[in-house]
N, C-alpha and C positions, 0 to 999 in steps of 0.2 A: 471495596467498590460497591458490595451489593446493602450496604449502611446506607450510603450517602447517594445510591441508584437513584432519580426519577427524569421528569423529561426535561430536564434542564443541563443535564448530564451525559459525556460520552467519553469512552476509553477509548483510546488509540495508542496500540505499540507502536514506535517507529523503526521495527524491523531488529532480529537479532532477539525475541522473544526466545527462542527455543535453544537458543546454544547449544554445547556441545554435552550437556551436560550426561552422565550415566544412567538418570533416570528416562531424560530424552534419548536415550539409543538403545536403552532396554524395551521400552513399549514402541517403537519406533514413532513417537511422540504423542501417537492419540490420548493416551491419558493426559497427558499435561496441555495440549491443546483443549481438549473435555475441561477441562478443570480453569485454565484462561476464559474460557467462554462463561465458564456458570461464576466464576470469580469477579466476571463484568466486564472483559474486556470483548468489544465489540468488533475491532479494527486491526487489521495486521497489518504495516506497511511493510512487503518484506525484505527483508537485510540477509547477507552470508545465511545464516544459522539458520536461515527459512528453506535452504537450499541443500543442508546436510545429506539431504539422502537423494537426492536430483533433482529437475528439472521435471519432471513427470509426477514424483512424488507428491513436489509445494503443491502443481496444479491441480492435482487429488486432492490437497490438503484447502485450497478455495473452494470448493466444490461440497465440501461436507458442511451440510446445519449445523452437525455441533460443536464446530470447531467458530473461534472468532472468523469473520469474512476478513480475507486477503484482498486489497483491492492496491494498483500498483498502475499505475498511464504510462511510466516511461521502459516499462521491460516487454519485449515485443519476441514474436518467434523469428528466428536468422531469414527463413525463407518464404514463409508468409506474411508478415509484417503485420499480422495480426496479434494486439496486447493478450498477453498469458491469463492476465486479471481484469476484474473489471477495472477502469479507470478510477472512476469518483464516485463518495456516497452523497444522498442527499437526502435529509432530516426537516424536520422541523423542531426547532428550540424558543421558547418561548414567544410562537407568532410567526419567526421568522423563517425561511426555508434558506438553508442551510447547503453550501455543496462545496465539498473539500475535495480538489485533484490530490490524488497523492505521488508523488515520486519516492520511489526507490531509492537508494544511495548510490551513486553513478561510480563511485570506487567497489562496488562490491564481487565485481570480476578481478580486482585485484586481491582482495579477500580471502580469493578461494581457491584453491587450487585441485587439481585433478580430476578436471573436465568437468564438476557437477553442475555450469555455464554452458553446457556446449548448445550450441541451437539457441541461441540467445542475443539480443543487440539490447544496449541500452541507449534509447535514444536524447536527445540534448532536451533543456528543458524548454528550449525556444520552439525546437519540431513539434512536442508532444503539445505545448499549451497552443501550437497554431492546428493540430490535428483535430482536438477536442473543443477550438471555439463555437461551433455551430452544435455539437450536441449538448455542449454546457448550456448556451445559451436558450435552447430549449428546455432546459429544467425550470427557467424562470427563477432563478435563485436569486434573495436579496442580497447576500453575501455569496461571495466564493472566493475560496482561499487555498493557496498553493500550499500543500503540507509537506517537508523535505529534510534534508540537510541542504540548505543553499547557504552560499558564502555571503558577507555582505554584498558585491557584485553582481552574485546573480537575482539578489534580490530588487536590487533598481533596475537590472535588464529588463525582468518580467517588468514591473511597474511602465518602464517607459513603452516595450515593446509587446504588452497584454493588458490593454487598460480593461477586459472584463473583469481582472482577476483585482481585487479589493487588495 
């Protein structure tokens, strides 16, 4: 990534960077998170593996510069229904200003088991694109693009029932 880096370029994981792996639960990920971020990944959409060590942990893990930024619209806290991560980023690429919502993978509570969810809703991606219409539409973006695992389905819902979203 950091060969082919400049401002025409952006990494984004779509969640599940961190696995399960031994080197990820020996350092309890900061090395390898350190090492994503200077590698050039910019963006963590987070997935299961984002989640290995809890719900408190990931949100420590958005929170650190030297980690790539976690950014996620549709994972919210149970009782505040305020989103864990920032929603969307926004760029500029070649002139253009740039804004990606990202959703989470809405199976990822079945992914995982033993409570590392708990305190968590995932909301639909019709609630979350109608929550964030007014403050997307404040970025002024010439593009904005739904980032996800959507099925083909969900991908004309949005189209027909979110014409901000490109």
């Amino acid at each position: 990534f950091k060969t082919y880096r400049d401002d025409r370029s952006l990494a984004i994981s779509f969640g599940s960077l961190l696995g399960t792996t031994l080197i990820v639960r020996h350092d309890t990920a900061d090395q390898f998170l350190s090492s994503a971020r200077e590698a050039g990944y910019n963006y963590i959409i987070p997935g299961a593996s984002e989640f290995m060590f809890g719900v408190e942990t990931a949100v420590r893990f958005s929170e650190n510069d030297r980690y790539p930024r976690f950014i996620s619209a549709n994972l919210v806290d149970a009782k505040t229904r305020r989103m864990l991560f920032e929603p969307y980023a926004t760029w500029y690429v070649s002139g253009l200003r740039i804004c990606i919502i990202a959703f989470s993978d809405t199976s990822i509570s079945k992914q995982i088991r033993g409570g590392t969810l708990k305190g968590i809703d995932i909301m639909t991606y019709d609630e979350t694109l109608t929550a964030l219409s007014v403050p997307v539409a404040r970025e002024h973006a010439d593009i904005v693009i739904a980032a996800g695992r959507f099925d083909r389905a969900a991908v004309f819902d949005i189209a027909r029932k979110h014409p901000y979203v490109d």
